[in-house]
C-alpha positions in Angstrom: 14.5 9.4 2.3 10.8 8.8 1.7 8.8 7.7 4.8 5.3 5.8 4.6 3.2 5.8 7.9 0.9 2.8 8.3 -2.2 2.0 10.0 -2.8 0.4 13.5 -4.3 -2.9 11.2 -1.4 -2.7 9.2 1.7 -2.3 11.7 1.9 -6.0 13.0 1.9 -7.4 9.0 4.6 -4.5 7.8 6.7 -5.3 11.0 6.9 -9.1 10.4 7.5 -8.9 6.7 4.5 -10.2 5.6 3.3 -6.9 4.3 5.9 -6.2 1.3 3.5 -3.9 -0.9 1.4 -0.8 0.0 -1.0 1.1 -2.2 -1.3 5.2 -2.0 -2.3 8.2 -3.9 0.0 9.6 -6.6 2.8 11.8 -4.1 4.3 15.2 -4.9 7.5 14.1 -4.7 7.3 10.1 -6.2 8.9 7.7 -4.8 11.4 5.3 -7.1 12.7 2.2 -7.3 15.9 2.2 -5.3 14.7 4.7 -2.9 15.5 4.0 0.6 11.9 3.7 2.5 11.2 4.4 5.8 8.5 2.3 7.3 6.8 4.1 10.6 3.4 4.2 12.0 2.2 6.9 14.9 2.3 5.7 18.3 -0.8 8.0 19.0 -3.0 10.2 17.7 -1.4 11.1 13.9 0.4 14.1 13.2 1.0 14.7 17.3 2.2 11.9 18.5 5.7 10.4 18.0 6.4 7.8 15.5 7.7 4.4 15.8 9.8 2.7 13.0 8.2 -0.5 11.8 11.3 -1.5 9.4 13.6 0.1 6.4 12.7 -0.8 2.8 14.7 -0.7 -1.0 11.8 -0.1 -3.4 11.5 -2.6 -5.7 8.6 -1.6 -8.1 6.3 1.8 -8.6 3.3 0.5 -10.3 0.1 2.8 -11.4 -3.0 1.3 -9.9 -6.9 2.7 -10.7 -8.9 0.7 -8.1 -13.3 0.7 -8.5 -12.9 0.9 -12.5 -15.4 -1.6 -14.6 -19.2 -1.5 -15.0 -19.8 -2.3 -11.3 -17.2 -0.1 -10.1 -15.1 -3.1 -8.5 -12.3 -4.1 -11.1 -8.7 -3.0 -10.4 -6.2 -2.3 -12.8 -2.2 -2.2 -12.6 -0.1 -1.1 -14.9 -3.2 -0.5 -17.5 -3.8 -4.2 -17.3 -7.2 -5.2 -15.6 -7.0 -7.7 -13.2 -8.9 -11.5 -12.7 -10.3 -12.6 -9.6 -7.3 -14.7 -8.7 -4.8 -11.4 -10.1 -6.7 -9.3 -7.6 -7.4 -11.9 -4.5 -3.6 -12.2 -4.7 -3.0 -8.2 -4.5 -5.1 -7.9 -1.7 -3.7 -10.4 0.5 -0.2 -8.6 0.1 -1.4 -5.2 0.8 -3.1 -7.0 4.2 -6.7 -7.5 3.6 -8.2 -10.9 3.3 -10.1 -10.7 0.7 -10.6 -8.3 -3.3 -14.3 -7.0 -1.5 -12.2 -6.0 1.8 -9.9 -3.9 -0.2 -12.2 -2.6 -2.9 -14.3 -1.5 0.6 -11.5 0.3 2.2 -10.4 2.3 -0.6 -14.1 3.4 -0.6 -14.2 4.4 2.4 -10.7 5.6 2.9 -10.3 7.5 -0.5 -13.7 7.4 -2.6 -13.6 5.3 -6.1 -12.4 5.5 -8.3 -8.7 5.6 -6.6 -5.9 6.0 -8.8 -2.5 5.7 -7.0 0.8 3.6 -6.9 1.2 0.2 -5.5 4.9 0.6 -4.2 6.6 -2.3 -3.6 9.9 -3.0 -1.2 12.3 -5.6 -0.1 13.0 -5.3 4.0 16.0 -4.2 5.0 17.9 -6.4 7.9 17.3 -4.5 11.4 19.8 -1.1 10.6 
């Protein structure tokens, strides 16, 4: 069963439900739809500390996602299909940033652009 660890700015929006989509790099071992998901975050320092379940998921979509594509390097694309301002303000907010800019600068920060990855998807499970 997969596992996904998230963030410390993350863990409040994965535990409520809010946070129903993640975006990461491309695994080893992919993760599919149907796949049961574990969703955890580190209760200290990662890697050395213990972790703490946030929630179970069912995957529900694997999508391929190139974020910092585009003349100006800040256009994001799913599923081949490039994104409008509305398309990618409405990504962002699910995958917990307020805003396309805030996301597009995390992934820079975080992974270098251009990113290509997988937005994976889930439903929440009820408490198991």
């Amino acid at each position: 069963m997969p596992s996904l660890k998230f963030q410390p700015q993350f863990v409040p929006l994965v535990e409520s439900g809010e946070k129903t989509q993640t975006i990461r790099p491309i695994r080893k071992r992919p993760i599919k739809v149907g796949d049961r998901l574990l969703l955890d975050a580190w209760q200290g320092q990662p890697y050395r500390s213990k972790v703490r379940r946030l929630g179970v998921g069912i995957v529900e979509s694997v999508r391929p996602i190139v974020i910092g594509v585009g003349r100006f390097g800040d256009e994001i694309e799913v599923a081949g299909k490039r994104l409008d301002t509305s398309e990618r303000a409405a990504l962002s907010r699910a995958d917990g940033f307020s805003c396309a800019t805030d996301l597009l600068d995390w992934f820079k920060q975080n992974h270098g652009l251009p990113f290509t990855g997988v937005v994976i998807r889930w439903r929440l499970l009820p408490n198991e």
